[in-house]
Structures are given as structure tokens and as C-alpha cells.
C-alpha positions in Angstrom: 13.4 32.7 -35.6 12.7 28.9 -35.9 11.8 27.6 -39.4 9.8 24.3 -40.2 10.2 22.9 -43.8 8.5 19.9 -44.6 9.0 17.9 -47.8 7.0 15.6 -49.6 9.9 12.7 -50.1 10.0 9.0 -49.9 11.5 8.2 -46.5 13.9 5.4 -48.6 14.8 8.0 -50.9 15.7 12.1 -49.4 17.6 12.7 -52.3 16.2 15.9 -53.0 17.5 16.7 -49.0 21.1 18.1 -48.8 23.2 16.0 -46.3 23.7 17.3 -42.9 20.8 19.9 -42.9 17.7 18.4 -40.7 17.9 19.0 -37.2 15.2 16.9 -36.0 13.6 13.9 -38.2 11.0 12.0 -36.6 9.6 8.6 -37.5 6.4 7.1 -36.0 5.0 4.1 -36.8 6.3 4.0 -40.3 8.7 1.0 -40.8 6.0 -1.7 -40.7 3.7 0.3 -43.2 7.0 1.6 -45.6 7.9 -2.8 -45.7 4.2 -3.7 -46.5 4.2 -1.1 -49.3 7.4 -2.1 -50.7 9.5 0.6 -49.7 13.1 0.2 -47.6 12.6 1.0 -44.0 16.3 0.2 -43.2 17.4 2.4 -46.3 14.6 5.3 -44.3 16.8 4.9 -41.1 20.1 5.2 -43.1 18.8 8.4 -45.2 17.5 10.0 -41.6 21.0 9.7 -40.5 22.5 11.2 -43.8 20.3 14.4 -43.7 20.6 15.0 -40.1 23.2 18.0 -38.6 25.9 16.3 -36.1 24.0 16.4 -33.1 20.9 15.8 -35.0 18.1 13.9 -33.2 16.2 10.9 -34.7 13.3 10.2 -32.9 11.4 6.8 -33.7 8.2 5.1 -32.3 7.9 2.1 -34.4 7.2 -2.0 -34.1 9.6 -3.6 -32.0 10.0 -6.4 -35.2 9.7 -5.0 -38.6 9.1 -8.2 -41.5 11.2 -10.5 -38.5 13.5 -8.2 -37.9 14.3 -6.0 -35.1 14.5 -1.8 -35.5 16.5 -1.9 -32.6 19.2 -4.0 -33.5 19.5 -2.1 -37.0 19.6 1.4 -35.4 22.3 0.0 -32.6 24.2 -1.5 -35.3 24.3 2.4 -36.5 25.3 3.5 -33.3 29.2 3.8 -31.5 27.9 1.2 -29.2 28.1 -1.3 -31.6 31.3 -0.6 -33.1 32.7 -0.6 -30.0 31.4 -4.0 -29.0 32.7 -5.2 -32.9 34.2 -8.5 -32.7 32.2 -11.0 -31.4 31.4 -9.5 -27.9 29.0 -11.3 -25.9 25.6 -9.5 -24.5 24.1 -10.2 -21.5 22.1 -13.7 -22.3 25.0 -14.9 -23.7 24.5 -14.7 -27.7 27.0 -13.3 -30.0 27.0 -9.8 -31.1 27.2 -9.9 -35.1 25.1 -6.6 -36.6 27.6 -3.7 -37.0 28.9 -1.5 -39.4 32.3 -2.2 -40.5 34.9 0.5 -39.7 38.0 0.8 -42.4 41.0 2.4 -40.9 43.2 2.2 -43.3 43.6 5.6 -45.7 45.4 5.0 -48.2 44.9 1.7 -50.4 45.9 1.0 -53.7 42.8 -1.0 -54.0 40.5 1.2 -56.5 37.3 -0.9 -55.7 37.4 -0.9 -51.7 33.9 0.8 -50.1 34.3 4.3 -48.7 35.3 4.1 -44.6 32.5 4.0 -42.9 32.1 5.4 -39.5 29.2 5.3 -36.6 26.1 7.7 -37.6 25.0 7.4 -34.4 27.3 8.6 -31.1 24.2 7.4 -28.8 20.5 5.8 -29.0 18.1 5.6 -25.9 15.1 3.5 -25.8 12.1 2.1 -23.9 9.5 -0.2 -24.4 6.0 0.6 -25.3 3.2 -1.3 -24.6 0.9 -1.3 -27.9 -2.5 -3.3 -27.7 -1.8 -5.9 -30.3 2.2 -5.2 -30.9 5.3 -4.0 -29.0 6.6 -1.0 -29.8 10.0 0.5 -29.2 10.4 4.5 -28.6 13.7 6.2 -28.9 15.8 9.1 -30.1 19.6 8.4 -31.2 22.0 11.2 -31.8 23.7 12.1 -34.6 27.8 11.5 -34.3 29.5 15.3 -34.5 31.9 13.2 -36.9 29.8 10.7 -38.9 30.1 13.0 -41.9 34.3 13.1 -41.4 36.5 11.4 -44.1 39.2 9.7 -42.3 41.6 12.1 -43.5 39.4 14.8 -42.1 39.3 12.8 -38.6 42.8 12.6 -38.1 43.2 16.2 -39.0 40.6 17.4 -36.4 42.4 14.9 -33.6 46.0 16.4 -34.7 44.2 20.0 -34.2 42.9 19.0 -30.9 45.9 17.4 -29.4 48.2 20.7 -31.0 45.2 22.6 -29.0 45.8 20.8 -25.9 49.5 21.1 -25.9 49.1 24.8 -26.5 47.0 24.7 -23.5 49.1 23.1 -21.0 52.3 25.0 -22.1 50.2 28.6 -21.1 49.5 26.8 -18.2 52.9 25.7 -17.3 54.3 29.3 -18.2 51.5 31.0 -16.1 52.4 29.1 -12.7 56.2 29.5 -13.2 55.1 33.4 -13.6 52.7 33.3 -10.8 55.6 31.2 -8.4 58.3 34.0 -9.6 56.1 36.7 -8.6 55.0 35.5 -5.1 58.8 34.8 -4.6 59.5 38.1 -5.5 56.8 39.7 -3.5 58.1 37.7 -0.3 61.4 38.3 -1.1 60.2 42.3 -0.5 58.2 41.6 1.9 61.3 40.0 3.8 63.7 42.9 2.8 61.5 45.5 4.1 61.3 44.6 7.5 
């Protein structure tokens, strides 16, 4: 059976949400109203991302410029797009690239105050324009990365599991066409010696 829960939360503030729970949280035509009451739409975007499963769906509908910024650009900077395109890329009118989030790679440091690593929340985000009467709106869903809620330590781990998985993999393989080879050999060699 599907369930529906519905909470009564600030969208800035989900504390009282467990992380990675939320399949599906949906946001329409909040962000301008959440900045003109004071509230933290880019802190709403970050908390959707923390309470959704991996694979989790974000769906927005909201003004393409929030307060003179752009939702876009903030939920792409979320995305593996931009980290991919981290370093001064250029888009396609020829303007830098600068809003991402900063990927640590190092593990271990000795330095006590360094930030947590922080990785993509968002593995993809599709969009389109929508034509409003007195304001462009942007319409999208971006997906929740099946690792966003990995420590590094946990990343590494789960790639070390996958490569022992695929080297597992190709050694059955390997073993299964020598066995197949020796038994067609075989079978000619019978086939041969009984005519």
C-alpha cells in the first residue's frame, strides 16, 4: 500500500523529518513567497535534498529569479553537472562558471576544523520554461544522487565492493568459456573418434 504523510514544517527548517526518508517533495511557487516572509528558500532547497531517499524526486515550479537570484543556478550548483564543470568552465555565451559545491577528497586531515566533504545531492535536474503572465517561471524535477548521503570513507568502500564484484564477474566468465571450449573439444574429439 502507498502511504502519504504530510507535516506541518517550515520548508527552511525539516528538522523534525529524518534524513533520507521522503520519496517525493514538491515545491510550487514557494521560494518568492518563503524570501518575502523572511524565511530561507535556498536553506528549503538544501533541506528537500536532505530528507529525500537516493533516487528521490524534487519537483519545483517556482520564479525563474528569486530576490535577483536565479533558482536554477542554485539547484544546478547542487547537481553532478556542476561539479563536474568545477573549475572555471565556460558555458555556452561565454561567461564563467563559478556556483558549485566544493568537493573535499581528501579523508584523512589532521585539520580538526575542516567542513565535512561535501558531495553532489543531485545526480541530474531537468527543466523547462514556463510562461507565467507577469513572471517567468522555471519547472523541473532533479534527482536525488544514490550516494549524496555517503561519507567518503563509505564511497570508497562501495567502489572497492564494486570493482571486487566485477573482478569476481569476469573470472566466472573466463572460467565458464575455458569449460565450455574444453567441452566442445572434447565432444568433437568423440565425435571424430567415433567415425
Amino acid at each position: 500500500p502507498m502511504w502519504e504523510t504530510y507535516s506541518d514544517q517550515r520548508a527552511d527548517d525539516l528538522s523534525e523529518t529524518p534524513s533520507s526518508s521522503i520519496d517525493i517533495v514538491v515545491s510550487l511557487q514557494s521560494a518568492q513567497r518563503m524570501k518575502e516572509n523572511g524565511l530561507d528558500w535556498k536553506k528549503s532547497v538544501l533541506e528537500a535534498g536532505r530528507v529525500l531517499k537516493p533516487g528521490g524526486r524534487f519537483l519545483f515550479c517556482e520564479a525563474a529569479d528569486v530576490g535577483g537570484e536565479s533558482y536554477l543556478d542554485f539547484v544546478n550548483s547542487l547537481s553532478d553537472f556542476s561539479t563536474e564543470n568545477k573549475g572555471g568552465d565556460e558555458d555556452e555565451e561565454g561567461s564563467e562558471v563559478t556556483e558549485t559545491v566544493d568537493v573535499v577528497e581528501e579523508e584523512d586531515s589532521d585539520d580538526v576544523d575542516s567542513p565535512p566533504a561535501k558531495s553532489p545531492i543531485f545526480q541530474e535536474v531537468g527543466y523547462d520554461q514556463v510562461d507565467m503572465v507577469l513572471q517567468p517561471h522555471i519547472a523541473g524535477v532533479a534527482i536525488k544522487a544514490m550516494d549524496a548521503d555517503m561519507t567518503p570513507a563509505q564511497k570508497a568502500q562501495k567502489k572497492a565492493q564494486e570493482e571486487s564484484e566485477r573482478l569476481g564477474e569476469m573470472t566466472l566468465n573466463a572460467f565458464e568459456g575455458r569449460s565450455k571450449r574444453r567441452r566442445k573439444k572434447k565432444k568433437k574429439t568423440t565425435d571424430t573418434d567415433g567415425m
